[in-house]
C-alpha positions as CSV (number, residue, x, y, z in Angstrom):
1,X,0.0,0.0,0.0
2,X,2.6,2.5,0.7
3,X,4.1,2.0,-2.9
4,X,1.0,3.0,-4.3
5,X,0.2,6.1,-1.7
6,X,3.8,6.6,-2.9
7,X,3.3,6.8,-6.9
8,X,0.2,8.5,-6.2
9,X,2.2,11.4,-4.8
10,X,5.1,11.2,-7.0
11,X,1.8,11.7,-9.9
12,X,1.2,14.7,-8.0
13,X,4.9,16.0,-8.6
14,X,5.1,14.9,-11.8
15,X,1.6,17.4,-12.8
16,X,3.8,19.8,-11.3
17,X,7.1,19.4,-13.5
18,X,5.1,19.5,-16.5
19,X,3.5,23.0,-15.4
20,X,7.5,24.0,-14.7
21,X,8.2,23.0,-18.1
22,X,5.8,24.6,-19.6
23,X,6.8,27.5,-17.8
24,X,10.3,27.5,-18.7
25,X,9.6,26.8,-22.1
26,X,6.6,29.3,-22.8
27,X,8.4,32.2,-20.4
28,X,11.2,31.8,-18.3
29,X,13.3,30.9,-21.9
30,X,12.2,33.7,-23.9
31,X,12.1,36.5,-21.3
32,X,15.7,35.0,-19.5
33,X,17.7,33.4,-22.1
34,X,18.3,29.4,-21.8
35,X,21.4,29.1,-19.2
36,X,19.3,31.2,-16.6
37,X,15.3,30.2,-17.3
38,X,17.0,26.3,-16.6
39,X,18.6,27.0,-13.9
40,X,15.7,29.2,-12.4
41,X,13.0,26.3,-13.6
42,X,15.6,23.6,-11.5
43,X,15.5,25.4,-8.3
44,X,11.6,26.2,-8.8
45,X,10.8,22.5,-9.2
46,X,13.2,21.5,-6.7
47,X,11.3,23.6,-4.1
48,X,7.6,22.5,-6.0
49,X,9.3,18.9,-5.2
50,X,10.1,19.5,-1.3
51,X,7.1,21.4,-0.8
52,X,4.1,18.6,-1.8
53,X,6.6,15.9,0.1
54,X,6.3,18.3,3.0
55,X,2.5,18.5,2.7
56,X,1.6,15.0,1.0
57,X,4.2,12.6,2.5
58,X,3.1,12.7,6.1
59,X,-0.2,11.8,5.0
60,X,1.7,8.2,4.2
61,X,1.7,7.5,7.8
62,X,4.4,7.2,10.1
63,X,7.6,6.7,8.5
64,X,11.4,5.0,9.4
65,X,14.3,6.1,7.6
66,X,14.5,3.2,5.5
67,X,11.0,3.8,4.1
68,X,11.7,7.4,2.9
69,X,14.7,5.6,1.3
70,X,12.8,3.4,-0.5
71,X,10.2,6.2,-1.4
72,X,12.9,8.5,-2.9
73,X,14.3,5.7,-4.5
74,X,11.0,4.8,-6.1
75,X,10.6,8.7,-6.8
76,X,13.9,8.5,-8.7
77,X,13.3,5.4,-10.4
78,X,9.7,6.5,-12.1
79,X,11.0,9.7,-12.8
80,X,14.1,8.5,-14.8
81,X,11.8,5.8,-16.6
82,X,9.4,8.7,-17.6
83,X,12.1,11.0,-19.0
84,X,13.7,8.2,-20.8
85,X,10.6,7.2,-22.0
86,X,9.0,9.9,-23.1
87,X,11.9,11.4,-24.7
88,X,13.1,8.5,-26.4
89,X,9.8,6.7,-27.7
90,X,7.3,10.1,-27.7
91,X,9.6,12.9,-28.4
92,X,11.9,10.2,-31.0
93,X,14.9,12.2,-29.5
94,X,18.8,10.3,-29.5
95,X,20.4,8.9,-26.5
96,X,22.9,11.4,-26.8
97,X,20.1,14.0,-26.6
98,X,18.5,12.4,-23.8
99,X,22.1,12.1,-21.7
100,X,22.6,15.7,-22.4
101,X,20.0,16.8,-19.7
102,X,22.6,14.8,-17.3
103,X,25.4,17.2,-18.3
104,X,25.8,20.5,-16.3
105,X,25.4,22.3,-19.2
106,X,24.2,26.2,-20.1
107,X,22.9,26.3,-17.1
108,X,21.3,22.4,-16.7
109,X,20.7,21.9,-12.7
110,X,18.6,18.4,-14.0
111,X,20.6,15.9,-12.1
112,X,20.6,18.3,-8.5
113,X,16.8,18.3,-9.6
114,X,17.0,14.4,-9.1
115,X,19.3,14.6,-6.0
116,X,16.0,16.6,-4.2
117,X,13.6,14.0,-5.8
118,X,15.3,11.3,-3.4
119,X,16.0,13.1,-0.5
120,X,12.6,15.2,-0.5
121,X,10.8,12.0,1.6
122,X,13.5,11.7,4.1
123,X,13.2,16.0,4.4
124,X,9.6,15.8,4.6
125,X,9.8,13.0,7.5
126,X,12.4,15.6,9.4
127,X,10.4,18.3,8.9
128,X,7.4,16.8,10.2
129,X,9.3,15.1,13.0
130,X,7.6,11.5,12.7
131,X,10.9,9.7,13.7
């Protein structure tokens, strides 16, 4: 059960990176320039990230260390199988173009974005003081 509570919030955070992306592409891009509307979309959905695990994981129930492990872990894991996916069978795009987005780059804060992703259960648990 908490695996699904679990995918059900990382859902919630994945609505929310497609409204950043959206962002960046539609405004932060033009009106910034590419090197800062990334970095600026990275930190906003790094904060988008800790925030619903602040509000949403608690509601998962009492937590260990171990189990916001295994959450951010999970986090991590759908995330990278739904950029690699989407990118590679929806948007048709290479693997070098895919591994780019790995590369800190103009800008490209992707893989600290990833680093939050996992540790955003544990912070939520601390921040909430369950354990």
């Amino acid at each position: 059960m908490l695996t699904l509570k679990s995918i059900a919030v990382w859902l919630a955070i994945l609505v929310c990176a497609v409204v950043n992306g959206g962002l960046r592409e539609a405004l932060l891009i033009p009106s910034l320039g590419k090197p800062v509307a990334l970095v600026t979309s990275g930190v906003l959905l790094s904060i988008v990230i800790v925030v619903v695990s602040v509000v949403l994981v608690p509601r998962l129930g009492k937590l260990s260390i171990s189990q916001c492990q295994y959450i951010g872990l999970l986090w991590l894991c759908l995330t990278l199988v739904f950029e690699f996916g989407l990118g590679r069978f929806v948007q048709h795009q290479s693997w070098q173009q895919l591994l780019e987005a790995y590369a800190f780059k103009d800008g490209n804060i992707w893989p600290l974005v990833l680093v939050v992703t996992f540790f955003a259960p544990l912070l939520a648990v601390r921040k909430g003081i369950q354990r």
